[in-house]
PDB file of N, CA, C and O in Angstrom:
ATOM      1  N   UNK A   1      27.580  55.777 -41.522  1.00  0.00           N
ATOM      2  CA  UNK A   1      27.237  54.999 -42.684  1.00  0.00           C
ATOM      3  C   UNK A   1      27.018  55.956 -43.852  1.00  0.00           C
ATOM      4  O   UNK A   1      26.187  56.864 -43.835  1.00  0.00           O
ATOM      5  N   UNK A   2      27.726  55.710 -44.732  1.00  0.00           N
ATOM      6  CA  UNK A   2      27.443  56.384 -45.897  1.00  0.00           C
ATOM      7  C   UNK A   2      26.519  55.699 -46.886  1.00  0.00           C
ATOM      8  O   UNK A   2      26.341  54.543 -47.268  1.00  0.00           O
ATOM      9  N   UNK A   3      25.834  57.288 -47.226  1.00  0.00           N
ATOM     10  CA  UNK A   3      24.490  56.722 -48.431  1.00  0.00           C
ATOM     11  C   UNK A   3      24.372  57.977 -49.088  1.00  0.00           C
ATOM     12  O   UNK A   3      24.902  59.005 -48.665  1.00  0.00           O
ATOM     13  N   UNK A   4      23.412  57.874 -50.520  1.00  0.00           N
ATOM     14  CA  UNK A   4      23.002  59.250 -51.408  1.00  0.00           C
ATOM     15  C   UNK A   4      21.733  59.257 -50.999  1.00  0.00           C
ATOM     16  O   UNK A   4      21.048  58.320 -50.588  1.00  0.00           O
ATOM     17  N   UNK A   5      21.379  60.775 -51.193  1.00  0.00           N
ATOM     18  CA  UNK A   5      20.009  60.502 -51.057  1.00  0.00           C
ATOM     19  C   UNK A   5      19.490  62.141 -51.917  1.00  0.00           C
ATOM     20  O   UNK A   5      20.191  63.153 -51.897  1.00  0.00           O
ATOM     21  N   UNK A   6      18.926  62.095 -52.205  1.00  0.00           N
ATOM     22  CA  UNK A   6      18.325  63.059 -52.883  1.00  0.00           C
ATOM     23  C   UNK A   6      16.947  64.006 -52.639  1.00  0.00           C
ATOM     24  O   UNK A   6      15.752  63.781 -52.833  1.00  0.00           O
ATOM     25  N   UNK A   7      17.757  65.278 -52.075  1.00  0.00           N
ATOM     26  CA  UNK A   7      17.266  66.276 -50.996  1.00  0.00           C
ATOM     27  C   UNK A   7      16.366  67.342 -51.937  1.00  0.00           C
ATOM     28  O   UNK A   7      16.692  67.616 -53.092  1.00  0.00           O
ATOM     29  N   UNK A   8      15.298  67.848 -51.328  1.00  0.00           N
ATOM     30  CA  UNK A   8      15.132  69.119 -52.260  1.00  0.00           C
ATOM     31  C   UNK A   8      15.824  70.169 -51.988  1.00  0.00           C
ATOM     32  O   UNK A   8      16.543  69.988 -51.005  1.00  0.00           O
ATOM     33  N   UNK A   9      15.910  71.240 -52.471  1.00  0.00           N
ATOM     34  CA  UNK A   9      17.166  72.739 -52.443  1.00  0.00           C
ATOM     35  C   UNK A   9      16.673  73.137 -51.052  1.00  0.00           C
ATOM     36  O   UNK A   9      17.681  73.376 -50.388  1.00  0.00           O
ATOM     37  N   UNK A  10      15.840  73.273 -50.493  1.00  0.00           N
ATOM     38  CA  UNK A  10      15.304  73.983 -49.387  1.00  0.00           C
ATOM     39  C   UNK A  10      15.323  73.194 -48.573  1.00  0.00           C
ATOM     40  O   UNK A  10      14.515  73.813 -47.880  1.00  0.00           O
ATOM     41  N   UNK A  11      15.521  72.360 -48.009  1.00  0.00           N
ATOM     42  CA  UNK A  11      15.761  71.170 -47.267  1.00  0.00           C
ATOM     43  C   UNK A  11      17.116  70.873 -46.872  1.00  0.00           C
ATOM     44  O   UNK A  11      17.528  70.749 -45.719  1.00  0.00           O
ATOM     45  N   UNK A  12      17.786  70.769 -47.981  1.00  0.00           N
ATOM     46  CA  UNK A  12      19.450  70.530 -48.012  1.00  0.00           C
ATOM     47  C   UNK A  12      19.823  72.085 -47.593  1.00  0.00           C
ATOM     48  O   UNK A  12      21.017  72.157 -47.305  1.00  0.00           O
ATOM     49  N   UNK A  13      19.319  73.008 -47.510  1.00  0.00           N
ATOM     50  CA  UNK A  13      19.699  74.772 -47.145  1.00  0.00           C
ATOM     51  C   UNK A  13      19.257  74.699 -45.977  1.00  0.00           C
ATOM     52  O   UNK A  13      20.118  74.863 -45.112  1.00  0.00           O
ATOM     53  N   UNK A  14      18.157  74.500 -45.601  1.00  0.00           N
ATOM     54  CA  UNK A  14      17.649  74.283 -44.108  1.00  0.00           C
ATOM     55  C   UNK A  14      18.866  73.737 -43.128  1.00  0.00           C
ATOM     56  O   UNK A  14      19.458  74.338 -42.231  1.00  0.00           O
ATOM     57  N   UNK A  15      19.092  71.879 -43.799  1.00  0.00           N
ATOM     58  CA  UNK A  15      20.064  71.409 -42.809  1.00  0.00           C
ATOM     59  C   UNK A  15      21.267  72.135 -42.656  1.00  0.00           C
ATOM     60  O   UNK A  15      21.972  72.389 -41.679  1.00  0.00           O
ATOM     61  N   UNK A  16      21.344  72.470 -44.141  1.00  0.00           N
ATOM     62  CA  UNK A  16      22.906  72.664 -43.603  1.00  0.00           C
ATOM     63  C   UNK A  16      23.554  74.064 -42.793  1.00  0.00           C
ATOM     64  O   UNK A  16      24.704  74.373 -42.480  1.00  0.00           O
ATOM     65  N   UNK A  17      22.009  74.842 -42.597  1.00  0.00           N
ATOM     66  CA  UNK A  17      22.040  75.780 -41.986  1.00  0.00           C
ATOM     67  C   UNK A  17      21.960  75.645 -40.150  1.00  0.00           C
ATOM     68  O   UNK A  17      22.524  76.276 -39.256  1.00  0.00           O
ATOM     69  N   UNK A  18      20.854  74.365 -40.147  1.00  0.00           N
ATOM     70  CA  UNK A  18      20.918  74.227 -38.695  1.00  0.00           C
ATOM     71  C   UNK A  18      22.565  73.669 -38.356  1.00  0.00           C
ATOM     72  O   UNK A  18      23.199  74.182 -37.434  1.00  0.00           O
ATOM     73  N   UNK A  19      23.109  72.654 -39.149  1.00  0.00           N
ATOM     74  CA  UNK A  19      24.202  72.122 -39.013  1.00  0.00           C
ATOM     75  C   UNK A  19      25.393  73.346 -38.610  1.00  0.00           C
ATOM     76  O   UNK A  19      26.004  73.491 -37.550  1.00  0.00           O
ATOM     77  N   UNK A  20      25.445  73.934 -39.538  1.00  0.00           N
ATOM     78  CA  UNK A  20      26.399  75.692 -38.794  1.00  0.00           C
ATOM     79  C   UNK A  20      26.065  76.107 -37.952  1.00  0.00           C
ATOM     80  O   UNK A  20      26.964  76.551 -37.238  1.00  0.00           O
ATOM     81  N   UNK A  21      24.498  76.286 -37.379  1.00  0.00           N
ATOM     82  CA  UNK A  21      24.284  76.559 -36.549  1.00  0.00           C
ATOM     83  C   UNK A  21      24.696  75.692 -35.276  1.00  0.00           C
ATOM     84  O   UNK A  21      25.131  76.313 -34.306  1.00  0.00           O
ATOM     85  N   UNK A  22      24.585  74.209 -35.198  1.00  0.00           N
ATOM     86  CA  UNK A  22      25.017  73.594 -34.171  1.00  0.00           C
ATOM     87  C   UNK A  22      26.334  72.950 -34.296  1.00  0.00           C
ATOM     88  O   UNK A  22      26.484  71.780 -33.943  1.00  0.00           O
ATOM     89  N   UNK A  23      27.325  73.675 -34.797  1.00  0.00           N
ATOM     90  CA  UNK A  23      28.898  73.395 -35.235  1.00  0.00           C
ATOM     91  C   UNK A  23      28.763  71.236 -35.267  1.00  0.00           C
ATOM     92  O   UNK A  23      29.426  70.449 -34.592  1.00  0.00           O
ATOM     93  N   UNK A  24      27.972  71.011 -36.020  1.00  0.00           N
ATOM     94  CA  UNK A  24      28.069  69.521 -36.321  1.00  0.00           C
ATOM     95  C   UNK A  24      27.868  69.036 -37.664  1.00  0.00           C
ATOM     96  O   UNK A  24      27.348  69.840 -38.437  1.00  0.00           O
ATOM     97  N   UNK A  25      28.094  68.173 -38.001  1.00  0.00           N
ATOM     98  CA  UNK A  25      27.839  67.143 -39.583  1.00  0.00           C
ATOM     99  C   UNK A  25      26.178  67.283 -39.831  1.00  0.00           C
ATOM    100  O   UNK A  25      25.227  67.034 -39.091  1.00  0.00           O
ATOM    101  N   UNK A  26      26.249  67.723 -41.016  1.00  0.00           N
ATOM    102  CA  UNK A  26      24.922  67.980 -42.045  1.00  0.00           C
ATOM    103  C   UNK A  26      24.436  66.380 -41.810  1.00  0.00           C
ATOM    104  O   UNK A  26      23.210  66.276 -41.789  1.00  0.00           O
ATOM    105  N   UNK A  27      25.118  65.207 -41.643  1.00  0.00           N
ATOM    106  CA  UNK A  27      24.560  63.917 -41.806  1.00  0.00           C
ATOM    107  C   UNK A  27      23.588  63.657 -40.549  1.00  0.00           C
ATOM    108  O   UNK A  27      22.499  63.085 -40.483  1.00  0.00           O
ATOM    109  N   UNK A  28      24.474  64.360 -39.467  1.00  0.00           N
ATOM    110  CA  UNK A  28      24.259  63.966 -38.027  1.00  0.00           C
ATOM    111  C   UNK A  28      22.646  65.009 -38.092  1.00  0.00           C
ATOM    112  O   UNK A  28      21.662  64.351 -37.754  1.00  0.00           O
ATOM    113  N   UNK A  29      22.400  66.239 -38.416  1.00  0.00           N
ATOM    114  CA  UNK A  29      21.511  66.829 -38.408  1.00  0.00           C
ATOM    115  C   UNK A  29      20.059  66.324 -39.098  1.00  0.00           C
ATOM    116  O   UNK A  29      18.894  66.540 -38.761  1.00  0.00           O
ATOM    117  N   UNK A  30      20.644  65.552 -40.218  1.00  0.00           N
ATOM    118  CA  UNK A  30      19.222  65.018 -41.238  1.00  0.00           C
ATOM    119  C   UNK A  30      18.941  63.784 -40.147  1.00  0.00           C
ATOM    120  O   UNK A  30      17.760  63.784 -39.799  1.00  0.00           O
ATOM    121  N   UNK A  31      19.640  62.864 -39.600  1.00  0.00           N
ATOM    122  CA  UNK A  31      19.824  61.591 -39.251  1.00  0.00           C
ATOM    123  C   UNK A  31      18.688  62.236 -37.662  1.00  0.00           C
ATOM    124  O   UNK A  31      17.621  61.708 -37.349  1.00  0.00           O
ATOM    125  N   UNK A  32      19.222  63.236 -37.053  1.00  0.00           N
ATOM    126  CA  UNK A  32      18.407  63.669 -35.847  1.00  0.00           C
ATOM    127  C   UNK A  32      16.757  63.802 -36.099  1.00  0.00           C
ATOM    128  O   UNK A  32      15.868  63.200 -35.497  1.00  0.00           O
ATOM    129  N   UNK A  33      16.617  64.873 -37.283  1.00  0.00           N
ATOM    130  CA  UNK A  33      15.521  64.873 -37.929  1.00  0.00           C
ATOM    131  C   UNK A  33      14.351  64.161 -38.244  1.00  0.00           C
ATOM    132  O   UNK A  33      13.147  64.167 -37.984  1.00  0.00           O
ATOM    133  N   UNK A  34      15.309  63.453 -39.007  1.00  0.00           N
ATOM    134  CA  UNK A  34      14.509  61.851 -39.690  1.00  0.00           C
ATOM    135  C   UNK A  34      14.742  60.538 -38.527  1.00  0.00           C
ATOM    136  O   UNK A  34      14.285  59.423 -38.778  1.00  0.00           O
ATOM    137  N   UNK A  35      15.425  60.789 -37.374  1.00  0.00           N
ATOM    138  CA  UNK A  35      14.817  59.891 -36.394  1.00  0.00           C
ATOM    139  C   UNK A  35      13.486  60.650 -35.478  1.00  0.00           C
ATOM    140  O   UNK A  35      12.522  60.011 -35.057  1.00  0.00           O
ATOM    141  N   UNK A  36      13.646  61.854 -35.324  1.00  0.00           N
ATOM    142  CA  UNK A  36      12.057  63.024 -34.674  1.00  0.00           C
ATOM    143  C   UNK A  36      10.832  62.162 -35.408  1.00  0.00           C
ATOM    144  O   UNK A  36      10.117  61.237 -35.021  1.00  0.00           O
ATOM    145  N   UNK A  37      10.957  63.067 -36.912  1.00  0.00           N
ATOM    146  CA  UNK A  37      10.043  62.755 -37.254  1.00  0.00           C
ATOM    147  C   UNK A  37       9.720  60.872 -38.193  1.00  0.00           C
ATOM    148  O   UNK A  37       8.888  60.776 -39.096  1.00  0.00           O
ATOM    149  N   UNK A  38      10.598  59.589 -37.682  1.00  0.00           N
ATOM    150  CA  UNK A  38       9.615  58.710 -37.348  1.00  0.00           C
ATOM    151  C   UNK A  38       9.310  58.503 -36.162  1.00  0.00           C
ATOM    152  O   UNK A  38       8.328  57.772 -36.036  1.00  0.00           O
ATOM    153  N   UNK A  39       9.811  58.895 -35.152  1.00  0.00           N
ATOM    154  CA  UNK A  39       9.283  58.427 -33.775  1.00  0.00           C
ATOM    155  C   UNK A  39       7.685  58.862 -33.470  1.00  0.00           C
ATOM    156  O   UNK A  39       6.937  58.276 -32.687  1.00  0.00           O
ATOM    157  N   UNK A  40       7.398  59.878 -34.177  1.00  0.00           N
ATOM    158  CA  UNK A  40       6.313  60.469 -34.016  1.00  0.00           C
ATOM    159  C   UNK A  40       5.345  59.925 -34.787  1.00  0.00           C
ATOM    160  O   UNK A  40       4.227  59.729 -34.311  1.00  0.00           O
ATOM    161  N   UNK A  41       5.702  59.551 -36.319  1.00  0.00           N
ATOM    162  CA  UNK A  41       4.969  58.459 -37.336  1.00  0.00           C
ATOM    163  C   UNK A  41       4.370  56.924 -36.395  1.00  0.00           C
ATOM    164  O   UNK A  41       3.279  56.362 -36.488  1.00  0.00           O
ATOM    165  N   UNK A  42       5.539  56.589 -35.534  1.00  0.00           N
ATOM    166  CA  UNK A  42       5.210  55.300 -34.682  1.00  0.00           C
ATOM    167  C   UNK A  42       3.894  55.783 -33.522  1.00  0.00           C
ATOM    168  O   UNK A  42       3.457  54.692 -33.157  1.00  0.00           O
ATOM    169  N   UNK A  43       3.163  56.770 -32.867  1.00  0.00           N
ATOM    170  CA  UNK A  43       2.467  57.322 -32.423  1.00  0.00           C
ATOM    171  C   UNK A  43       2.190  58.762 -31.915  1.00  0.00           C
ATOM    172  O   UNK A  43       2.438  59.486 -30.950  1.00  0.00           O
ATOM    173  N   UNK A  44       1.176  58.779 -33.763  1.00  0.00           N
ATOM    174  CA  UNK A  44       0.964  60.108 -33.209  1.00  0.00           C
ATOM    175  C   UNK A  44      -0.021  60.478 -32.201  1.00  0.00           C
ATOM    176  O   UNK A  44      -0.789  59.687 -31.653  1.00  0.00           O
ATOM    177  N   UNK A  45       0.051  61.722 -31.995  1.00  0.00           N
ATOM    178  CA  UNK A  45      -0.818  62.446 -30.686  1.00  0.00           C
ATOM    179  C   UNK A  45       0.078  62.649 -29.711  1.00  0.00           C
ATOM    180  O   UNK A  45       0.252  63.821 -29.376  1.00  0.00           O
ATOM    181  N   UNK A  46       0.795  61.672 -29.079  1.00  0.00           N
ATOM    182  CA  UNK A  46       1.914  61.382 -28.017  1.00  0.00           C
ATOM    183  C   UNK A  46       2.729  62.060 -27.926  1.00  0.00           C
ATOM    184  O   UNK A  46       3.705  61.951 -28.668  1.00  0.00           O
ATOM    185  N   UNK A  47       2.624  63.216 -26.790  1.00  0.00           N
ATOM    186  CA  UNK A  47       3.178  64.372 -26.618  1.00  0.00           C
ATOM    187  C   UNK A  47       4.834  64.052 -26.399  1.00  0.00           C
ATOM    188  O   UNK A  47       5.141  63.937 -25.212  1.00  0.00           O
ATOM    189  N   UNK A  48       5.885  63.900 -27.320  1.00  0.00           N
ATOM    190  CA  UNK A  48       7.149  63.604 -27.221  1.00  0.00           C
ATOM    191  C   UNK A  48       8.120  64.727 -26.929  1.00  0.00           C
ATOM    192  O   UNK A  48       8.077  65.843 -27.448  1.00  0.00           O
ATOM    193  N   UNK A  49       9.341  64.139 -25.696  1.00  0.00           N
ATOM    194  CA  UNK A  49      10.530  65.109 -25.423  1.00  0.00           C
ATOM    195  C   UNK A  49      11.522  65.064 -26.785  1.00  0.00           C
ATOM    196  O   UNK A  49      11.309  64.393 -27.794  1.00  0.00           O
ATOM    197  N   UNK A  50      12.344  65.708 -26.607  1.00  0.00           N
ATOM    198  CA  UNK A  50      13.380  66.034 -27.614  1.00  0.00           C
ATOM    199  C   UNK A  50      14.159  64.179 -27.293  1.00  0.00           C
ATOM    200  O   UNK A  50      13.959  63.308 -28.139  1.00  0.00           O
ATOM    201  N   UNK A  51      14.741  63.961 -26.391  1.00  0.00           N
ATOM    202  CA  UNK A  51      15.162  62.600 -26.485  1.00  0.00           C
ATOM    203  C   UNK A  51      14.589  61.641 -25.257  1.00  0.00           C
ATOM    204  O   UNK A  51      14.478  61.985 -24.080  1.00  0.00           O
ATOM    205  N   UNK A  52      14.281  60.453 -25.783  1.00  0.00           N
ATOM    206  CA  UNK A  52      13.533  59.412 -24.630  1.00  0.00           C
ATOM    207  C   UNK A  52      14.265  59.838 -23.566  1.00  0.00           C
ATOM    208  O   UNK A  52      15.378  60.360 -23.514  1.00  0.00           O
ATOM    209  N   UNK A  53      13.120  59.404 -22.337  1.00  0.00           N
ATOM    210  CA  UNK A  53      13.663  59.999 -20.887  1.00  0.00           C
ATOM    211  C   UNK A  53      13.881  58.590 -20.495  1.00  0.00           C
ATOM    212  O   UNK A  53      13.072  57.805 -20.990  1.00  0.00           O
ATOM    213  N   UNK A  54      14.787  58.086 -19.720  1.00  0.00           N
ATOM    214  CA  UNK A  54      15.295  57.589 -19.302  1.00  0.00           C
ATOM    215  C   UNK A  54      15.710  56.242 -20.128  1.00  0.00           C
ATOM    216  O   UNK A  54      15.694  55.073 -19.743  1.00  0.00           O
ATOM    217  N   UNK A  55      16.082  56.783 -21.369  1.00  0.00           N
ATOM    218  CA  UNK A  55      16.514  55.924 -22.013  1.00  0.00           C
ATOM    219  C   UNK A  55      16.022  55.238 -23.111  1.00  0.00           C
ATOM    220  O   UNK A  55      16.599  54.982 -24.167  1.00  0.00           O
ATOM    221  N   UNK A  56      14.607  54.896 -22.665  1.00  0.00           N
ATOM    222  CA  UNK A  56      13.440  53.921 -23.294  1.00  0.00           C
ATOM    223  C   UNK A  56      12.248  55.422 -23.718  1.00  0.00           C
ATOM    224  O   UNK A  56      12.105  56.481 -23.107  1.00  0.00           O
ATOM    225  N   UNK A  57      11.624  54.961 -24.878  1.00  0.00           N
ATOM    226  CA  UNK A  57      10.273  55.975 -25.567  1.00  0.00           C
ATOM    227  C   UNK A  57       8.857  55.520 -24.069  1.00  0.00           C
ATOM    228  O   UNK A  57       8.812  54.670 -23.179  1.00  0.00           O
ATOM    229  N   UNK A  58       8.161  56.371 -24.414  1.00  0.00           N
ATOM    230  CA  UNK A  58       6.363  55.751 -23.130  1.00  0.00           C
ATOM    231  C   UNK A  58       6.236  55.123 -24.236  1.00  0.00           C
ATOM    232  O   UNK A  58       6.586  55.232 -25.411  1.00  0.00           O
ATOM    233  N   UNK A  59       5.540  54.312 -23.450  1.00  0.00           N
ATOM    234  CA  UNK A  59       4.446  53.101 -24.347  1.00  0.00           C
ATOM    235  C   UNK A  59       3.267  53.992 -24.840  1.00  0.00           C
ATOM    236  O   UNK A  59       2.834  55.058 -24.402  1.00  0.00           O
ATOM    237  N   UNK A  60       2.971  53.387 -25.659  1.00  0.00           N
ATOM    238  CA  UNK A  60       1.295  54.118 -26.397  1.00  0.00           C
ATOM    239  C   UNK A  60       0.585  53.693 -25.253  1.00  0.00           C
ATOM    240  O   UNK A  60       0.815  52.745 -24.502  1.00  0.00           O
ATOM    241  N   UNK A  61      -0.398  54.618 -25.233  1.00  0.00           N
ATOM    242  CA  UNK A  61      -1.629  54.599 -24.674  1.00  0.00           C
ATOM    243  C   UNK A  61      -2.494  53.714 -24.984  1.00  0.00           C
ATOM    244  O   UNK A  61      -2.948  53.771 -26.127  1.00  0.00           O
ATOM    245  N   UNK A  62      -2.900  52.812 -24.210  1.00  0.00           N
ATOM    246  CA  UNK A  62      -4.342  51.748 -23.791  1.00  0.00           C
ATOM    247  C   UNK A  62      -5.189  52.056 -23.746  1.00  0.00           C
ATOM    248  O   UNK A  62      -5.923  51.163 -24.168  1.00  0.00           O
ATOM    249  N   UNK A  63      -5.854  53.070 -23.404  1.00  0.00           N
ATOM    250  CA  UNK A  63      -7.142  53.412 -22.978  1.00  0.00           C
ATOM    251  C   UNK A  63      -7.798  53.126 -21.242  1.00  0.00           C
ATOM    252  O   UNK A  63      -8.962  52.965 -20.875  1.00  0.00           O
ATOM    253  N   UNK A  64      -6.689  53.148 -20.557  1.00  0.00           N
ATOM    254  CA  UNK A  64      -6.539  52.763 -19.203  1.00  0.00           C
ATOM    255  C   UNK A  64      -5.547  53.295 -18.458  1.00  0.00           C
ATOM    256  O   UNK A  64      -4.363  53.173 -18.774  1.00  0.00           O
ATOM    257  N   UNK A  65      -6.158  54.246 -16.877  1.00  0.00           N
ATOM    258  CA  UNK A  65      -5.539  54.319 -16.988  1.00  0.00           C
ATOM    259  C   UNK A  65      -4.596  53.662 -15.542  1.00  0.00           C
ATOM    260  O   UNK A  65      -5.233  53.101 -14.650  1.00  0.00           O
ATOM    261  N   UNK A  66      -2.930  53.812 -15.426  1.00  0.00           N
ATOM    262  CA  UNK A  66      -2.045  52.984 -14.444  1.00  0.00           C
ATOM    263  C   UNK A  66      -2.859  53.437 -13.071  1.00  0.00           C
ATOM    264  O   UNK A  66      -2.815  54.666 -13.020  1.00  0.00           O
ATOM    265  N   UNK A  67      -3.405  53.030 -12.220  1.00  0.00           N
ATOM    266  CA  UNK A  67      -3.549  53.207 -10.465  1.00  0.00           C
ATOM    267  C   UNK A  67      -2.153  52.448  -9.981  1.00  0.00           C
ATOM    268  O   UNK A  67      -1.264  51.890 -10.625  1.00  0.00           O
ATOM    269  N   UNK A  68      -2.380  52.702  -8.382  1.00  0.00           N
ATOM    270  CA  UNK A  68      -1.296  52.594  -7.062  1.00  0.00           C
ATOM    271  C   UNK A  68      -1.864  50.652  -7.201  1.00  0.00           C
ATOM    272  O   UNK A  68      -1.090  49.715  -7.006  1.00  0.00           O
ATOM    273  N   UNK A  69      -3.510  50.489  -7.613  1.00  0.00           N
ATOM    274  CA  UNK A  69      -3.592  49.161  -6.976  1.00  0.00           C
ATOM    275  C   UNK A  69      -2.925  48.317  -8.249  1.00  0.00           C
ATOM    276  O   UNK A  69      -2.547  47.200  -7.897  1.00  0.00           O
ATOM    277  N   UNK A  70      -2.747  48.558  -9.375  1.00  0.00           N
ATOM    278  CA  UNK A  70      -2.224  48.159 -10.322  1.00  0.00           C
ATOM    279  C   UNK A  70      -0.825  47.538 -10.191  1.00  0.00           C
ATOM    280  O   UNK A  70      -0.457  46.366 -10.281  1.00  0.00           O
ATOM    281  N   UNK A  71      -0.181  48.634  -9.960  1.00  0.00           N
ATOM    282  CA  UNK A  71       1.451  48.655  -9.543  1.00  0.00           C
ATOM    283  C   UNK A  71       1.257  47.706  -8.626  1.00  0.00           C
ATOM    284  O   UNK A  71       1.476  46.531  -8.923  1.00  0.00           O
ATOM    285  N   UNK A  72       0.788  48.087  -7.292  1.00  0.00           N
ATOM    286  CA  UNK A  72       0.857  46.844  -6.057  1.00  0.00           C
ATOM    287  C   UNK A  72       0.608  45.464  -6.529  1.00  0.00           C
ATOM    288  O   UNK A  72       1.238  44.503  -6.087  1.00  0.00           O
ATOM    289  N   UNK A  73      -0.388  45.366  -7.502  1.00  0.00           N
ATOM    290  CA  UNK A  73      -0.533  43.867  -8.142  1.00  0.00           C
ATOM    291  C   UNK A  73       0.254  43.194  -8.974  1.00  0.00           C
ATOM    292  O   UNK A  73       0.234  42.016  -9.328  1.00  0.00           O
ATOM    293  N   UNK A  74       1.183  44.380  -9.332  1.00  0.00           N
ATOM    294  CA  UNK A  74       2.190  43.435 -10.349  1.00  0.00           C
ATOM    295  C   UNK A  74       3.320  43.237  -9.459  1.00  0.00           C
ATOM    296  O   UNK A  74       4.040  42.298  -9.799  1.00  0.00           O
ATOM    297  N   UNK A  75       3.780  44.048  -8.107  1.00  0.00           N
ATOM    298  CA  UNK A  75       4.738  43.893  -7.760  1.00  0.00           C
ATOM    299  C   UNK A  75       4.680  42.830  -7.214  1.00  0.00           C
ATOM    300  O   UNK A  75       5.747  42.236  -7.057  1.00  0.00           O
ATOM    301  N   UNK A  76       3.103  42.041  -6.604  1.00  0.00           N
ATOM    302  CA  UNK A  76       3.160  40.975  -5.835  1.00  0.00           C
ATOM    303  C   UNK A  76       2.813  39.904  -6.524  1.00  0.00           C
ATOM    304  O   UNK A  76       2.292  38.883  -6.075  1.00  0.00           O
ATOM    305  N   UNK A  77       3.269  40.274  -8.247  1.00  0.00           N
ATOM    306  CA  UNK A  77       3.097  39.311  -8.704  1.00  0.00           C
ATOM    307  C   UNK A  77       1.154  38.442  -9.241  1.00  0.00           C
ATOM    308  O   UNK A  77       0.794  37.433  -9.848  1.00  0.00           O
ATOM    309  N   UNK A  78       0.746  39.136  -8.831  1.00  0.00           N
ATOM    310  CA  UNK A  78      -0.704  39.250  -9.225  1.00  0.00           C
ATOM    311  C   UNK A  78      -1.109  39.319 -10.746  1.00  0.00           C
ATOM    312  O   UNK A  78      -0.203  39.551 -11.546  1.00  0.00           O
ATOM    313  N   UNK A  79      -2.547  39.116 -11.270  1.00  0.00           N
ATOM    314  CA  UNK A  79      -2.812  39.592 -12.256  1.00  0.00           C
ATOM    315  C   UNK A  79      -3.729  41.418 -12.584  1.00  0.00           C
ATOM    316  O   UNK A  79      -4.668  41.692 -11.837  1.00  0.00           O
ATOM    317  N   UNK A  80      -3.461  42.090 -13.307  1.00  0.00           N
ATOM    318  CA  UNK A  80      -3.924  43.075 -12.896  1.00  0.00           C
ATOM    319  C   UNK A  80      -5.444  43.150 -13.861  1.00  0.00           C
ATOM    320  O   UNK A  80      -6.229  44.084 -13.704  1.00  0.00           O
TER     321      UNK A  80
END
């Protein structure tokens, strides 16, 4: 998708330096970036990998925490 956007000098030098560095599109590099840093805006503290593991982000933290009797109660359909 094409768009303008208006970079500061050190920023636009940054990307387009990592971008040479990882033989890919300056777009694809800001776009990696600026998806990092909102995933982290959506909860911070939450110690995050480079890309969701198995597909899906962890859920935020409850203040609780998962047990074995938990799991067993939802598998049998229970309330936990």
């Amino acid at each position: 998708m094409r768009t303008t956007l208006d970079l500061e000098p050190d920023v636009l030098a940054a990307a387009r330096e990592l971008a040479r560095q990882q033989r890919v599109p300056i777009g694809r590099v800001i776009s990696s970036l600026a998806r990092q840093a909102l995933r982290e805006q959506r909860m911070p503290g939450v110690a995050r990998t480079a890309e969701p593991l198995a597909g899906f982000e962890p859920f935020p933290p409850r203040g609780r925490a998962v047990t074995n009797d938990i799991i067993d109660r939802l598998r049998e359909g229970g309330p936990i």
